[in-house]
C-alpha positions in Angstrom: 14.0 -224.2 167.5 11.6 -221.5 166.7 12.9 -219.2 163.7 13.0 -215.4 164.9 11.7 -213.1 162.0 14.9 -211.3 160.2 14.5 -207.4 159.6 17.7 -206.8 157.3 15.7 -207.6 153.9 13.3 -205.2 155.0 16.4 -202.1 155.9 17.8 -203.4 152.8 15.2 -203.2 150.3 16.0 -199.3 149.4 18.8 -201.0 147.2 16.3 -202.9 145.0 14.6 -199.6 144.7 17.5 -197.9 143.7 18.5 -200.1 141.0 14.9 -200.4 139.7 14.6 -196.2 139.8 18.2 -196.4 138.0 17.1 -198.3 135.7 14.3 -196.5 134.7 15.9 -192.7 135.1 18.2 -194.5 132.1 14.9 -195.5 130.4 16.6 -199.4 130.6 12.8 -200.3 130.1 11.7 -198.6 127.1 15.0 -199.4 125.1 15.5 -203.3 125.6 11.3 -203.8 125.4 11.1 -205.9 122.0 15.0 -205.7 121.4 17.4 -207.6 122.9 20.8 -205.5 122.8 24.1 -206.3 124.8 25.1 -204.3 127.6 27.9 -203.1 125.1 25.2 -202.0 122.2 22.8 -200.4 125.0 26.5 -198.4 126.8 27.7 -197.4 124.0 24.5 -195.5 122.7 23.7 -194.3 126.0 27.2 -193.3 126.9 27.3 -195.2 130.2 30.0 -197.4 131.4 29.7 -201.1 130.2 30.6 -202.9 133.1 28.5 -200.8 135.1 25.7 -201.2 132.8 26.3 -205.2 132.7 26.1 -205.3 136.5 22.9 -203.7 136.6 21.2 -205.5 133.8 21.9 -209.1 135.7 20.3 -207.8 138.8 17.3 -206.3 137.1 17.6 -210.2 135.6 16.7 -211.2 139.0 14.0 -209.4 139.8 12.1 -211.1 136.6 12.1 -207.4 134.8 14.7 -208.4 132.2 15.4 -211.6 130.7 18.9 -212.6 129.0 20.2 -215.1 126.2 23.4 -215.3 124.9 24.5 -212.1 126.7 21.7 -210.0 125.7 19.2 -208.5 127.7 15.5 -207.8 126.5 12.1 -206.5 129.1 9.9 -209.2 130.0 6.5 -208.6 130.4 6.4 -207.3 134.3 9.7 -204.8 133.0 7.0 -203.3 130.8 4.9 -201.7 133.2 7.8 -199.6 133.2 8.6 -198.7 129.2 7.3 -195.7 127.4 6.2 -197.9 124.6 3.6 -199.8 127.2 0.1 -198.0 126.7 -0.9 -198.9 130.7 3.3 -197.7 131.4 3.5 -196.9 135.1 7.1 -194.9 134.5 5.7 -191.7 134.9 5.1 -192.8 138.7 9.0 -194.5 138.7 10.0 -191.0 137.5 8.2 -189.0 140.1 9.5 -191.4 143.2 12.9 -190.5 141.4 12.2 -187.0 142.4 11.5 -187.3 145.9 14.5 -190.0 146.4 16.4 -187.1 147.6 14.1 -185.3 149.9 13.6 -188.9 151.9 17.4 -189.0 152.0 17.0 -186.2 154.5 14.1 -188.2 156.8 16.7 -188.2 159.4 17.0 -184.2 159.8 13.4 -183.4 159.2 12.7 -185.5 162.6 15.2 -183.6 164.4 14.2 -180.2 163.2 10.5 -181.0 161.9 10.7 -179.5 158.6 13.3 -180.5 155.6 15.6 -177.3 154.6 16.9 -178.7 151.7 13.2 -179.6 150.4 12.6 -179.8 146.3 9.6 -178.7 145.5 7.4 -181.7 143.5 4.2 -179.8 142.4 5.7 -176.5 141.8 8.6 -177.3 140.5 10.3 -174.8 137.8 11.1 -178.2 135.9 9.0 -179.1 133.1 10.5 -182.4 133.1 9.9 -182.9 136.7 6.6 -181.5 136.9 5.3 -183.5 133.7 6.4 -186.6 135.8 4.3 -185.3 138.8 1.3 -185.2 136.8 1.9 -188.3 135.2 2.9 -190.1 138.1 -1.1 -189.0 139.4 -2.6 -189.9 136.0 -1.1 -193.7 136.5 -2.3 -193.4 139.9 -5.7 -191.7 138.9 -6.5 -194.6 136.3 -8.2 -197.3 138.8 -9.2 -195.1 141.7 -10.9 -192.7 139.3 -13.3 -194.9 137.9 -14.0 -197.0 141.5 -14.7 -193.3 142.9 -16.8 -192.3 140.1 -19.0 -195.4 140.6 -19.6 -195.4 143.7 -20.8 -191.4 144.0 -23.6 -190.4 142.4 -23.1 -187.4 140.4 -26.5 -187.8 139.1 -28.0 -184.6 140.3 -25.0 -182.3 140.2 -24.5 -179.9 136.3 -21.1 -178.9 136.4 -17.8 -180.1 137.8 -15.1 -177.4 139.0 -12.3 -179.7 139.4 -9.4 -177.7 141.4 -6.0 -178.5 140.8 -7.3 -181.6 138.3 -3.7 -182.0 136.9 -4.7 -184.9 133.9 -8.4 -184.2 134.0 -8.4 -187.9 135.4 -11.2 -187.9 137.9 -13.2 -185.3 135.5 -13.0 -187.7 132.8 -14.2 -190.8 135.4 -17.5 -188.7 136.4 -18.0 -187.7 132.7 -18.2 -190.9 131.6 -20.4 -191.9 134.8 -23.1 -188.7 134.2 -24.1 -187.9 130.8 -25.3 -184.6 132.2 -22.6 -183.1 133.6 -20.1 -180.8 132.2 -16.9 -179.6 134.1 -13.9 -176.8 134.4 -10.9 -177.9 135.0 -8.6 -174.7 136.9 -4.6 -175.7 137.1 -1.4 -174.2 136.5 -0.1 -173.1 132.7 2.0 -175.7 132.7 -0.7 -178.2 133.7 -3.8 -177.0 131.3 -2.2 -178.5 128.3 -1.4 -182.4 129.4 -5.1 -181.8 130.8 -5.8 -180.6 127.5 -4.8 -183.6 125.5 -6.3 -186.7 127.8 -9.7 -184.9 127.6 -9.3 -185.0 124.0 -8.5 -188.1 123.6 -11.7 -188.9 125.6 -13.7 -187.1 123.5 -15.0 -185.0 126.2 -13.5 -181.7 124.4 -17.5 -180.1 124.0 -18.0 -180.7 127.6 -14.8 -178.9 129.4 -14.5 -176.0 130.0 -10.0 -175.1 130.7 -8.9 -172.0 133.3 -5.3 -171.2 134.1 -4.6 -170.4 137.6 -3.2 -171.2 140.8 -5.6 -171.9 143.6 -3.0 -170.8 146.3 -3.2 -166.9 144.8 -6.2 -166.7 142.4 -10.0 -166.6 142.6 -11.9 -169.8 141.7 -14.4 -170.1 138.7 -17.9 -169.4 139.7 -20.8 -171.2 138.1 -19.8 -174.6 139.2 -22.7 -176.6 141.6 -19.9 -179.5 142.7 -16.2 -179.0 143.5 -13.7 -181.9 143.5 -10.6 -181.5 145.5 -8.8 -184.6 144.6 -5.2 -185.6 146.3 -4.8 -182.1 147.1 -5.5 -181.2 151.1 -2.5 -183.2 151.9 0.2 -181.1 150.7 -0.9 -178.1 152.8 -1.0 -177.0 156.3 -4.1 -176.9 158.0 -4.3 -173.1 157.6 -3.5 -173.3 154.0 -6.6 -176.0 153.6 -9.3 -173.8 155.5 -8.2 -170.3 152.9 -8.8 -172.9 150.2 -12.0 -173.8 151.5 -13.3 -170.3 152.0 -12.4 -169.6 147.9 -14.2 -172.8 146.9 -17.2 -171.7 149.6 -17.0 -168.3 147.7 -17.7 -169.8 144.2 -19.9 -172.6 145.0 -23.5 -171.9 143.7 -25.7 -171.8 147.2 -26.0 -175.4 148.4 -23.2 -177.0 145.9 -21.2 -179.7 147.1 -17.9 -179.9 148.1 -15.9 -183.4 147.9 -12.5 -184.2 148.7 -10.2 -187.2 147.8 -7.5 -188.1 150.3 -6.2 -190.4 152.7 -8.4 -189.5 155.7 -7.0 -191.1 158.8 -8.8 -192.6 161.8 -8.2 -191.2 165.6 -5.1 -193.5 165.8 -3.5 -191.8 162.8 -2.2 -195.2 162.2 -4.9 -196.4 159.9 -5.0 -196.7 156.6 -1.4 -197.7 157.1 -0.6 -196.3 153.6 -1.9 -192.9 155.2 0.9 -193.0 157.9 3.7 -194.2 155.9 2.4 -190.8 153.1 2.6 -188.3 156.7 6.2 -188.9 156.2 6.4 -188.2 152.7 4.4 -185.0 153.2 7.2 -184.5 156.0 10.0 -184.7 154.1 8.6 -182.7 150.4 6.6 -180.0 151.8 6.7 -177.1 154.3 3.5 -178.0 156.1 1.7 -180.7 154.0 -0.3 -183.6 156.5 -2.7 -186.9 156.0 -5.3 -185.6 158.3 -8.4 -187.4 160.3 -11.7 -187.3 159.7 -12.0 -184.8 162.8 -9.5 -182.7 161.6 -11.0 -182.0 158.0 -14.7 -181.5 159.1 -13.2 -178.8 161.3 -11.3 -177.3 159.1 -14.3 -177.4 156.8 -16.8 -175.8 159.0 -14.4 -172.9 160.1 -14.6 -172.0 156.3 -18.5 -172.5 156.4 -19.2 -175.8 155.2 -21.9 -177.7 156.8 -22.9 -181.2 156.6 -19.7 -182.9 156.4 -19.6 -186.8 156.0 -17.3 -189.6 155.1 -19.0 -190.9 152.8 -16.3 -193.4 151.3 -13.4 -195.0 153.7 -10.6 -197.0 152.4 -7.1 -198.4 152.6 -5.7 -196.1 149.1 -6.2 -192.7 148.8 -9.9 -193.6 147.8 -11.5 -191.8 151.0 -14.2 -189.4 150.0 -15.2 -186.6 152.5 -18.6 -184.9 151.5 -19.6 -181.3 152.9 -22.3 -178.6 151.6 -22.2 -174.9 151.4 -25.9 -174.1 152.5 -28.3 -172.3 150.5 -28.6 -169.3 152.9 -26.8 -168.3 155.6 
């Protein structure tokens, strides 16, 4: 008798995430990696209940992130990808989905009325705690994309970088290392510069960065700049929102700089990539207008701001999509 397919592990599998985002709001991860401590010893210092605590430890058992002996729990080696104390940690990223747990609680509304009213904002958040896991939730994310994006456009010809909204300098660090002659600004918020600040440093790039405070939604970009970068940014804004930004970056351009931007770019179906459709929704549900958008739809919204040229020049199934399009010399 032929086996029908069963869907309740899939409706069910927001529990696992819970406990794992539990788990790591508590900082589980960091505390038990290298120590094994009972669920009394780790309760008692973190002034949680212990039975609560015990119960949550031997499910985190079973999904291989913790291991036990003689009632005493320590982080195995898949666990920490999640502790502070791991150099490659991916918390930051657990911390951010933490965040937005409570806008997709209210998926349900937001299709009945099309836009959440009890939305938090992520990116400009008044919490520096919150907002310091944004950007390092995008720095984890940043760390492979940014160097398979870098090599595979050439930056070869271009002088200097304005990267807008560049958060941990990520991408500006990828292309640095790539192109010996380029130099770069990074423009982001007050609260961002700083965390920008210290990766750049610690890349030794320091001599070749240029740092400006601002926010692109209200202030004027650099000028100077020959290629802009608009990385993960188009998709938290409304299509209007995305052709003003254009016409700023079109405005400081030098005359026939480049303009690229990183983002899931959907096909006509708007069903591919599939990790494009499932991120519509969580646009939906944390921002007032924010999209993933086809390839159509940007070059259009490019070219009403004055951009010609416009090309996808890399496709994929991440947010690794590159759209290309060039402010011409003269007009």
């Amino acid at each position: 008798m032929e086996t029908k397919p069963d869907i309740i592990p899939e409706v069910r599998s927001f529990m696992k995430s819970r406990v794992i985002l539990s788990a790591a709001e508590l900082d589980f991860f960091s505390r038990l990696d290298g120590n094994f401590l009972s669920a009394k010893e780790l309760a008692d210092t973190s002034g949680l209940d212990e039975r609560a605590t015990t119960r949550i430890l031997d499910c985190l058992i079973t999904y291989d992130l913790l291991e036990k002996e003689n009632n005493r729990y320590r982080t195995t080696e898949k666990g920490s990808q999640l502790s502070s104390q791991n150099r490659e940690s991916r918390l930051p990223m657990v911390k951010h989905m933490n965040h937005i747990w409570k806008n997709w609680s209210h998926l349900t509304e937001v299709i009945k009325k099309g836009t959440n009213p009890y939305v938090r904002p992520v990116v400009d958040s008044e919490s520096k705690a919150d907002r310091n896991a944004f950007i390092g939730a995008m720095h984890v994310a940043a760390r492979r994309i940014s160097a398979k994006i870098a090599d595979a456009y050439d930056l070869g010809s271009y002088k200097k970088l304005l990267d807008i909204g560049g958060g941990s300098g990520a991408y500006t660090i990828a292309f640095l290392k790539k192109n010996s002659q380029l130099n770069a600004v990074i423009f982001d918020l007050e609260g961002v510069i700083p965390i920008a600040k210290e990766k750049i440093h610690e890349n030794n790039f320091q001599d070749k960065v240029d740092f400006i405070v601002g926010d692109f939604y209200v202030d004027e970009l650099p000028h100077g700049c020959d290629i802009a970068l608009l990385s993960a940014i188009i998709h938290q804004n409304s299509p209007e929102q995305n052709v003003e930004l254009y016409r700023k970056i079109y405005k400081a351009l030098d005359p026939g700089g480049t303009l690229i931007i990183r983002d899931h770019i959907m096909d006509e179906s708007r069903t591919n990539p599939p990790a494009g459709s499932l991120f519509a929704l969580n646009m939906l549900v944390n921002t007032q207008g924010g999209d993933t958008y086809t390839f159509r739809e940007v070059k259009d919204t490019l070219k009403t701001a004055g951009f010609e040229d416009v090309k996808l020049v890399i496709s994929g199934k991440e947010m690794d999509c590159l759209v290309e399009s060039i402010k011409p010399n003269s007009k």
